[in-house]
DRENDO-1510 file (C-alpha; in Angstrom, 1 decimal, always signed):
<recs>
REC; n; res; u; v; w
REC; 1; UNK; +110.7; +115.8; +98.0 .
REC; 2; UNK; +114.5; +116.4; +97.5 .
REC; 3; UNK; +114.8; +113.1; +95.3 .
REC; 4; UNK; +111.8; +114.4; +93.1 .
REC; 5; UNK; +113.4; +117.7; +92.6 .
REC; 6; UNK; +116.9; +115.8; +91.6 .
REC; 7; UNK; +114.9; +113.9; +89.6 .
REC; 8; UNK; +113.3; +116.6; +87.7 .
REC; 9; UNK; +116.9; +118.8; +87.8 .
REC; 10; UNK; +118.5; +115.5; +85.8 .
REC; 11; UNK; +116.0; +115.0; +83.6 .
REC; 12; UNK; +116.7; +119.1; +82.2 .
REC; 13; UNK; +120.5; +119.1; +82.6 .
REC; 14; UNK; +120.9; +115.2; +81.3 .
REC; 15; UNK; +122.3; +113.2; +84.1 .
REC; 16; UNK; +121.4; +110.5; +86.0 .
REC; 17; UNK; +118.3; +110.1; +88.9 .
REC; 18; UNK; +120.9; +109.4; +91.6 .
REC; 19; UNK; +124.3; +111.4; +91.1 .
REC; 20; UNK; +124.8; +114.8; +92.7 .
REC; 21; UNK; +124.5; +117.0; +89.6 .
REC; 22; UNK; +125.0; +120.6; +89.6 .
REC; 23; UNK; +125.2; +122.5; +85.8 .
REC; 24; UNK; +128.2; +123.7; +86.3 .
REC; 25; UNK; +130.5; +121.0; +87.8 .
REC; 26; UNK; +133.5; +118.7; +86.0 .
REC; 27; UNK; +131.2; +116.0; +86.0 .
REC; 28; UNK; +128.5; +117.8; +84.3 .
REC; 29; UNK; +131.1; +119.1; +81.6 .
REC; 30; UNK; +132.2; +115.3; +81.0 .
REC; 31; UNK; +129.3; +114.1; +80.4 .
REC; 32; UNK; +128.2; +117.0; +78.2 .
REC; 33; UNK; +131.7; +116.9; +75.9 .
REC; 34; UNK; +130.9; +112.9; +76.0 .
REC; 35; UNK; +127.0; +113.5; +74.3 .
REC; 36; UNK; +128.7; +115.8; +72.1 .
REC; 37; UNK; +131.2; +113.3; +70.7 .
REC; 38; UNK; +128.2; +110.5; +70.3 .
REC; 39; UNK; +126.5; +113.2; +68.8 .
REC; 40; UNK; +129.8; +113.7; +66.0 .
REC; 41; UNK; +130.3; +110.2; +65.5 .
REC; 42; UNK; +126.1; +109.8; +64.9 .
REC; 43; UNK; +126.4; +112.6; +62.4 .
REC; 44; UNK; +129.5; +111.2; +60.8 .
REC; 45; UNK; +128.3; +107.4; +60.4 .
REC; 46; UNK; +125.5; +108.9; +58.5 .
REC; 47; UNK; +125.2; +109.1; +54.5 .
REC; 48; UNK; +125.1; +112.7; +52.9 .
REC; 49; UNK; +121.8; +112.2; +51.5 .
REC; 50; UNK; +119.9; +111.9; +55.2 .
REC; 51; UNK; +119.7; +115.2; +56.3 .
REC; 52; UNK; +121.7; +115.0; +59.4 .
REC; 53; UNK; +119.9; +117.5; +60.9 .
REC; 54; UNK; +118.3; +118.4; +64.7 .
REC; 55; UNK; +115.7; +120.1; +66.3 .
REC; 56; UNK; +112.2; +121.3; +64.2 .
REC; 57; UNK; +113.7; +124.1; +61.7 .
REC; 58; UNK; +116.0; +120.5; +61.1 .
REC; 59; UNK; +113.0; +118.3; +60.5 .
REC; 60; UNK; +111.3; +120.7; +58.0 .
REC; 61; UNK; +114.6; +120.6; +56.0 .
REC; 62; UNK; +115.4; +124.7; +56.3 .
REC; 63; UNK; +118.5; +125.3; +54.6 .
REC; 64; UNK; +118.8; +128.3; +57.2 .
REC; 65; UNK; +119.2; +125.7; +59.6 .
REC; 66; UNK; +121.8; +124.0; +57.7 .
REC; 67; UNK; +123.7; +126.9; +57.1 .
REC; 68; UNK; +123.4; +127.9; +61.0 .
REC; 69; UNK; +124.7; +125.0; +62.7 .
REC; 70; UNK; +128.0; +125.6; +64.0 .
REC; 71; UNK; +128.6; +122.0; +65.5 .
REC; 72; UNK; +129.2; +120.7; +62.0 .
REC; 73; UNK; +132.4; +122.0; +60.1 .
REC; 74; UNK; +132.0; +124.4; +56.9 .
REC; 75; UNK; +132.8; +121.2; +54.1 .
REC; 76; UNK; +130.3; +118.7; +56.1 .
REC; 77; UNK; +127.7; +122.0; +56.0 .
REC; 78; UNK; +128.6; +122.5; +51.9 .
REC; 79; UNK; +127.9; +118.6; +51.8 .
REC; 80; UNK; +124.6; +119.0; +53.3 .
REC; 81; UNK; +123.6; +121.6; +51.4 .
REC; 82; UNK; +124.3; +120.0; +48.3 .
REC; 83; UNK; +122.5; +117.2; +49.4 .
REC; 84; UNK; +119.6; +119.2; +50.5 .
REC; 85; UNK; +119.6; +121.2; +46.6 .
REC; 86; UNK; +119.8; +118.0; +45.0 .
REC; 87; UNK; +116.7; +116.7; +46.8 .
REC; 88; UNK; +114.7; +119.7; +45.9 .
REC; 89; UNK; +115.4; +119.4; +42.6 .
REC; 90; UNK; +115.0; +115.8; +42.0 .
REC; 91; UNK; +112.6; +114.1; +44.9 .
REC; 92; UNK; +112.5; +110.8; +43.3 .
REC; 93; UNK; +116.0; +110.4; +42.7 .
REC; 94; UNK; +116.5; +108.4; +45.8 .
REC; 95; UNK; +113.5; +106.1; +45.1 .
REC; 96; UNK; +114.3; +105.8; +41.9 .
REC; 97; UNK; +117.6; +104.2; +42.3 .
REC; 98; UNK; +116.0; +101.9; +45.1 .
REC; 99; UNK; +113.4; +100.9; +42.5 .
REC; 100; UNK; +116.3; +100.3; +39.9 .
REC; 101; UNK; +118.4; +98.4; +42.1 .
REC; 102; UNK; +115.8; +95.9; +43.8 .
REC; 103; UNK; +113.7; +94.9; +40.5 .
REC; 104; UNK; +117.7; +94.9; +38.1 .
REC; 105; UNK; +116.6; +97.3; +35.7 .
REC; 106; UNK; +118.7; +98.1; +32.9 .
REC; 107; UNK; +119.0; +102.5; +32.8 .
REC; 108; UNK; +116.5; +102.3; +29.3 .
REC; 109; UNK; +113.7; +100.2; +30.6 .
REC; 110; UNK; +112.8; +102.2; +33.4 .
REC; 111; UNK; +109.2; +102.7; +34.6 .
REC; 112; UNK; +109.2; +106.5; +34.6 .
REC; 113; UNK; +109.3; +108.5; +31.1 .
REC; 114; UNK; +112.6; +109.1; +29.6 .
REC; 115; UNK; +111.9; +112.3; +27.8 .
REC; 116; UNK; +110.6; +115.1; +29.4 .
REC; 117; UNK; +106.6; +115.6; +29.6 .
REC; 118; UNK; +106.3; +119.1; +28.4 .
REC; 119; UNK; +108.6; +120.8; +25.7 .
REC; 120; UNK; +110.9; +123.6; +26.5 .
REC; 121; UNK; +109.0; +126.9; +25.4 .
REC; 122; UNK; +110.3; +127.7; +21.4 .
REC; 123; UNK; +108.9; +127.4; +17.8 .
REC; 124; UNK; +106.8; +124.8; +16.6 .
REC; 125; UNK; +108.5; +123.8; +13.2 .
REC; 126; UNK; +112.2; +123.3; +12.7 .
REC; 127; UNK; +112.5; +126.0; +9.6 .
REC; 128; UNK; +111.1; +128.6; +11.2 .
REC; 129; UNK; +114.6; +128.5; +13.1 .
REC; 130; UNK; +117.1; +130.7; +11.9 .
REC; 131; UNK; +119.4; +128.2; +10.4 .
REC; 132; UNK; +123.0; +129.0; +12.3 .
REC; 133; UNK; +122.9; +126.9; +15.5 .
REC; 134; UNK; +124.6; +129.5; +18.1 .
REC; 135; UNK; +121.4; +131.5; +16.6 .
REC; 136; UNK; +119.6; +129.3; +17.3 .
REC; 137; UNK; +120.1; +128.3; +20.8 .
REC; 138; UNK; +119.3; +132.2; +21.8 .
REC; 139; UNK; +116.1; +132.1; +18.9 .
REC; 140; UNK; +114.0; +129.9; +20.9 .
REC; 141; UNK; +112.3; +132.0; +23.9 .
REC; 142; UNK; +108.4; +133.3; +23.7 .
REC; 143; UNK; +108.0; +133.3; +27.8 .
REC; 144; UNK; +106.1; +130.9; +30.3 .
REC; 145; UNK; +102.7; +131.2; +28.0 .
REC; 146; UNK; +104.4; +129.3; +25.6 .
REC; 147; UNK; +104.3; +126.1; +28.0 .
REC; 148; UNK; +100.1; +126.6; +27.5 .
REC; 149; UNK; +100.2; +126.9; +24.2 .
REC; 150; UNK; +99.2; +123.8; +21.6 .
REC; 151; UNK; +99.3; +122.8; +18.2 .
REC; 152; UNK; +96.6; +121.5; +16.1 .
REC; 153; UNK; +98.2; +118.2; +16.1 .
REC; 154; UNK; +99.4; +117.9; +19.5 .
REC; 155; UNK; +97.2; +119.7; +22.4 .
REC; 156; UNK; +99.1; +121.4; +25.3 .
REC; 157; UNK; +99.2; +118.8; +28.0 .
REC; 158; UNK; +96.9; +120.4; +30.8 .
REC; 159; UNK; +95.0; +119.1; +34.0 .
REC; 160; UNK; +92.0; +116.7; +32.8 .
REC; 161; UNK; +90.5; +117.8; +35.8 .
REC; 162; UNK; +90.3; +121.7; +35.2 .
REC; 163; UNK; +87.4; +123.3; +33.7 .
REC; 164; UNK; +88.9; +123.9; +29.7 .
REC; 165; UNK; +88.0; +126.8; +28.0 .
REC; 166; UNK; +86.8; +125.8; +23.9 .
REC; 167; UNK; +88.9; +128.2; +21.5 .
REC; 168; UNK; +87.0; +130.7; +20.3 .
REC; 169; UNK; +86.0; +130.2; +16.9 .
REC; 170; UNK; +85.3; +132.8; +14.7 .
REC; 171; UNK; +81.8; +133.4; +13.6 .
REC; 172; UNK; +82.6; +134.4; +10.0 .
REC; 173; UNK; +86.3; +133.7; +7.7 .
REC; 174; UNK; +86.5; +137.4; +7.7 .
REC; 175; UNK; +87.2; +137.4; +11.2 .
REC; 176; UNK; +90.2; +135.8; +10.8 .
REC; 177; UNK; +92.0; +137.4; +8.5 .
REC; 178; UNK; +94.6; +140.2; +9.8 .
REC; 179; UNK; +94.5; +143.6; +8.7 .
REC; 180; UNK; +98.5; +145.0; +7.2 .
REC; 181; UNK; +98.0; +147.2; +9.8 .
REC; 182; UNK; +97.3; +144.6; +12.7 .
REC; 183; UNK; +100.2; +143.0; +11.3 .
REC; 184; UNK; +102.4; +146.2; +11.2 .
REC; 185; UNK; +101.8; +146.9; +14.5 .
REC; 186; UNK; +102.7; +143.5; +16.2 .
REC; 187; UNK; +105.8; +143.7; +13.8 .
REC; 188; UNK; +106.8; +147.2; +15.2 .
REC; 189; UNK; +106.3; +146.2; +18.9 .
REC; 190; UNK; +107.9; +142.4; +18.8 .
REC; 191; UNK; +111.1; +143.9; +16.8 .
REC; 192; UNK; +111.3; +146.6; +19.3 .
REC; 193; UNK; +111.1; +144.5; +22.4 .
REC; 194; UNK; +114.0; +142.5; +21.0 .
REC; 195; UNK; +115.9; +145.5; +20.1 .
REC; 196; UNK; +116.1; +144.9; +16.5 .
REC; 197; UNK; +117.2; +147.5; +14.1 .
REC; 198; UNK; +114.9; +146.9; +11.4 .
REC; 199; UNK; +111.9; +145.2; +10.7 .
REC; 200; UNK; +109.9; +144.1; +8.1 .
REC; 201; UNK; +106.5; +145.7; +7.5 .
REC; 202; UNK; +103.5; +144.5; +4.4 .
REC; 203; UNK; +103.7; +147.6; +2.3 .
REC; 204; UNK; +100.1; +149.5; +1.2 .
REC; 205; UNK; +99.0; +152.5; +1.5 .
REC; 206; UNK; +97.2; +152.2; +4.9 .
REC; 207; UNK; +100.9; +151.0; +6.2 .
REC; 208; UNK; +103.1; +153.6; +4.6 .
REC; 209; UNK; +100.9; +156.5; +6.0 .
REC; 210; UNK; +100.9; +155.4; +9.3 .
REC; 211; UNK; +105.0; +154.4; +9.3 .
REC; 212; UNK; +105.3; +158.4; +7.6 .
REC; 213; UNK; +103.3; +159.5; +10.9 .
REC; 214; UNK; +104.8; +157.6; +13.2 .
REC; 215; UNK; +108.4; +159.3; +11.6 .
REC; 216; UNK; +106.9; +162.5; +12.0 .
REC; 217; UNK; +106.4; +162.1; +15.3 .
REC; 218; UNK; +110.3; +160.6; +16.2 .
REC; 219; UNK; +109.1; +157.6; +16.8 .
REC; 220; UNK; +111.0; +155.4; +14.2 .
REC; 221; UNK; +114.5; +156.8; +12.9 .
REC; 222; UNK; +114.1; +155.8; +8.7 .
REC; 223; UNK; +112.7; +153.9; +6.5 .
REC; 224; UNK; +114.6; +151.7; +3.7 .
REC; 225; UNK; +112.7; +150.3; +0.2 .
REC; 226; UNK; +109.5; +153.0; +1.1 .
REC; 227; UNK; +108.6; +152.7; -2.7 .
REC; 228; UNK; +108.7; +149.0; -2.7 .
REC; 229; UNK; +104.7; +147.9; -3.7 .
REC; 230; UNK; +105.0; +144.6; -1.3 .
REC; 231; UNK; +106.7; +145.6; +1.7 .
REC; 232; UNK; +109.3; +148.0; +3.2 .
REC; 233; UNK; +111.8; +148.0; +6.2 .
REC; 234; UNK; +111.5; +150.3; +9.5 .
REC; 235; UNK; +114.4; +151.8; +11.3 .
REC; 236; UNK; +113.7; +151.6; +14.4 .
REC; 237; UNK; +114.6; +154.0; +17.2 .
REC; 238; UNK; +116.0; +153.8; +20.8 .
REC; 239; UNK; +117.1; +155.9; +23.6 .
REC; 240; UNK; +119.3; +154.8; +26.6 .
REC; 241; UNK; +118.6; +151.2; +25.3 .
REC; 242; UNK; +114.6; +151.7; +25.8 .
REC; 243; UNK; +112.9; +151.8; +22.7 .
REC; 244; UNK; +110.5; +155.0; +21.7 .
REC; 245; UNK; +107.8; +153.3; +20.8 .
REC; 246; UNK; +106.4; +152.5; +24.2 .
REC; 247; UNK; +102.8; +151.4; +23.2 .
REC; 248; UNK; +101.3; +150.2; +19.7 .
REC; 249; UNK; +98.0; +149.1; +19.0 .
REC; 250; UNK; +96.0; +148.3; +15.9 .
REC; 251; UNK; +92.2; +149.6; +16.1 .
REC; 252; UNK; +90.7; +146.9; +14.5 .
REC; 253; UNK; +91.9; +142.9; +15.5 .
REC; 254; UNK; +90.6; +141.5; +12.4 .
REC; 255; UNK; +89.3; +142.6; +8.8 .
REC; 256; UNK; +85.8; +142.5; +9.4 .
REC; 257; UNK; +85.4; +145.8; +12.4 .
REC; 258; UNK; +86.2; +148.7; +11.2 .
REC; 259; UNK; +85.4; +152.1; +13.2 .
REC; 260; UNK; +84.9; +155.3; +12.0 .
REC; 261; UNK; +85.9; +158.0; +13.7 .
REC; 262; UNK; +83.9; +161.3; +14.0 .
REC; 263; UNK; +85.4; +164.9; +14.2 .
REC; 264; UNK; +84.2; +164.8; +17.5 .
REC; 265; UNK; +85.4; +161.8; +18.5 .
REC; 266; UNK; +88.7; +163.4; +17.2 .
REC; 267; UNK; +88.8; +166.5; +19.9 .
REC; 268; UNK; +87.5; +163.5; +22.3 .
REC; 269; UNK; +91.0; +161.9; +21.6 .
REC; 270; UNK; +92.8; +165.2; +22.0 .
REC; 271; UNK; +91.6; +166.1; +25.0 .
REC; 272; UNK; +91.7; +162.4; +26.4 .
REC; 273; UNK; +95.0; +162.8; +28.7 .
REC; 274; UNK; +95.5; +166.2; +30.1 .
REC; 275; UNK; +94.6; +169.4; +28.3 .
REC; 276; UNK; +96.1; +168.6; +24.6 .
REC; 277; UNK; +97.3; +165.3; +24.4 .
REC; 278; UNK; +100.0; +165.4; +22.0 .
REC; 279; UNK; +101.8; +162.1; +23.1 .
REC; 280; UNK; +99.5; +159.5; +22.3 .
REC; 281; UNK; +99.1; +159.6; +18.6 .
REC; 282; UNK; +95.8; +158.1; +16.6 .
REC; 283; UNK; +96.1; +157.5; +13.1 .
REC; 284; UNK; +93.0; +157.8; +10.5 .
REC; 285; UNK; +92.6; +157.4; +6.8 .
REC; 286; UNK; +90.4; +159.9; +5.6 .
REC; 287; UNK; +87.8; +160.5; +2.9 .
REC; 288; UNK; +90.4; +161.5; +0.7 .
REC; 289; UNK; +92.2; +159.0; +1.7 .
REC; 290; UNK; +95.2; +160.7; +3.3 .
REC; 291; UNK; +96.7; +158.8; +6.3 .
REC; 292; UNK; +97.1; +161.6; +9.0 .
REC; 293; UNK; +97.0; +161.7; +13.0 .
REC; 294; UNK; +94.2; +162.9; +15.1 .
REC; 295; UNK; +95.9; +166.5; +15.7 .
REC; 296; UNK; +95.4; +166.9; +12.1 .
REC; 297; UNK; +91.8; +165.7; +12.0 .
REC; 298; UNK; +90.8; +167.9; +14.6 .
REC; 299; UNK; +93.0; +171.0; +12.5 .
REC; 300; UNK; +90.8; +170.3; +9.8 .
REC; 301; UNK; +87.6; +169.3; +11.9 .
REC; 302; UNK; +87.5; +166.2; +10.1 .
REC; 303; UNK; +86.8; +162.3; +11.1 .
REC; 304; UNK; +88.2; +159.3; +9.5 .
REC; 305; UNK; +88.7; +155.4; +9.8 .
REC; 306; UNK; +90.2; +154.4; +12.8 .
REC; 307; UNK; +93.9; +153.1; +12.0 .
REC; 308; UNK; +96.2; +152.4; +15.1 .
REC; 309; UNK; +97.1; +154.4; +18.0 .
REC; 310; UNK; +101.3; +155.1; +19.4 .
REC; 311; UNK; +102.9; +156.7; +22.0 .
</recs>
């Protein structure tokens, strides 16, 4: 009974079936300080790039753990980190240079691509770059969609194996042409989210209207070139680096909708947030063909063709 419970008490605290062990004895210190030292010289013989690691947090490669260990000094722990990073960010590096060294490849005739599978997010054609290269460098962001996108010529490199959605093609030509005022919309909101100062717009009738309303309103500061036939610039506005046009929407996405709006539909807009909405502003062209806002139309308890809408 009293050698099974030695036993037992040697295999927790580490020592041996037969010796008279007690936790916290000289002999129990000795051996423990001795474990430790294997333990340092197994950690040091090792290369940077196995994670010299213990225990399950260890195992699953947490950088917590890592960063945790106090038996380790702070350099070895900076090494390891660095090792760990490096892994994470480039699995196959070790296998890679194992592959390169057993078959002797030279560094160009590898079996892996040497130029990355999917291009960086940016524009599709060299001159639609603005031509100074600092300018350049900062030109080239449109966010993640842009890693979707495709050309005609070269498809966006997606999963074979997921369900693909056909591009919608439009039923009629007239569906695909853009409307000035589609395209001054998307001007006003793309030049404001990049903080420009001016932008741009086509210049007809249906545009100059809605760029007067939209100054009426504070929304833009100025114009510059109004009387120009083809197209005129916008000053935009901004306020503690936030621009004041928060939302801008064309009514119609392409030339062949258009939507008519009825006086009615006019108070309907009014009363549409809150009592008297005066903050979202919707823009008609009338019979008589004015370009005024829907707090006019319902002044005048008239309708029009839908334009765009603000706020």
């Amino acid at each position: 009974m009293l050698l099974r419970r030695a036993t037992r008490l040697a295999r927790v605290y580490g020592g041996g079936a037969t010796t008279a062990f007690v936790p916290g004895s000289s002999s129990s210190s000795s051996s423990s300080s001795s474990t430790a030292s294997v333990g340092a010289d197994y950690l040091r013989g090792r290369s940077i790039g196995a994670k010299a690691l213990l225990g399950r947090r260890a195992r699953q490669g947490s950088l917590f753990a890592v960063a945790n260990d106090v038996t380790v000094s702070e350099k070895r722990v900076r090494q390891q980190l660095n090792a760990l990073l490096a892994d994470e960010r480039d699995p196959l590096a070790e296998a890679r240079r194992q592959s390169s060294a057993a078959e002797g490849f030279a560094s160009s005739a590898r079996p892996f691509p040497q130029r990355p599978l999917v291009n960086l997010p940016g524009v599709e054609r060299v001159r639609d770059l603005p031509a100074d290269p600092i300018t350049r460098l900062f030109f080239q962001h449109q966010g993640d969609h842009a890693l979707y996108y495709g050309t005609y010529d070269e498809p966006s490199r997606l999963d074979e194996d997921r369900v693909q959605l056909e591009k919608r093609e439009p039923k009629d030509w007239t569906f695909n042409v853009f409307t000035p005022v589609y395209d001054f919309c998307h001007r006003l909101r793309e030049a404001s989210e990049q903080r420009k100062r001016f932008v741009i717009v086509p210049s007809t009738i249906e545009t100059r209207g809605c760029a007067k309303v939209l100054l009426d309103h504070g929304l833009v500061a100025g114009f510059r070139d109004f009387r120009n036939d083809r197209a005129f610039a916008v000053e935009l506005k901004y306020f503690q680096n936030e621009p004041t046009i928060n939302i801008i929407e064309p009514c119609s996405y392409d030339g062949k909708t258009e939507f008519e709006w009825s006086p009615k539909m006019m108070r309907r807009l009014m009363n549409a947030h809150g009592i008297h909405n005066r903050l979202i502003i919707y823009i008609c062209r009338t019979a008589d063909n004015r370009i005024i806002d829907h707090i006019q139309a319902v002044k005048e308890c008239i309708g029009g063709r839908g334009l765009m809408m603000a706020h």
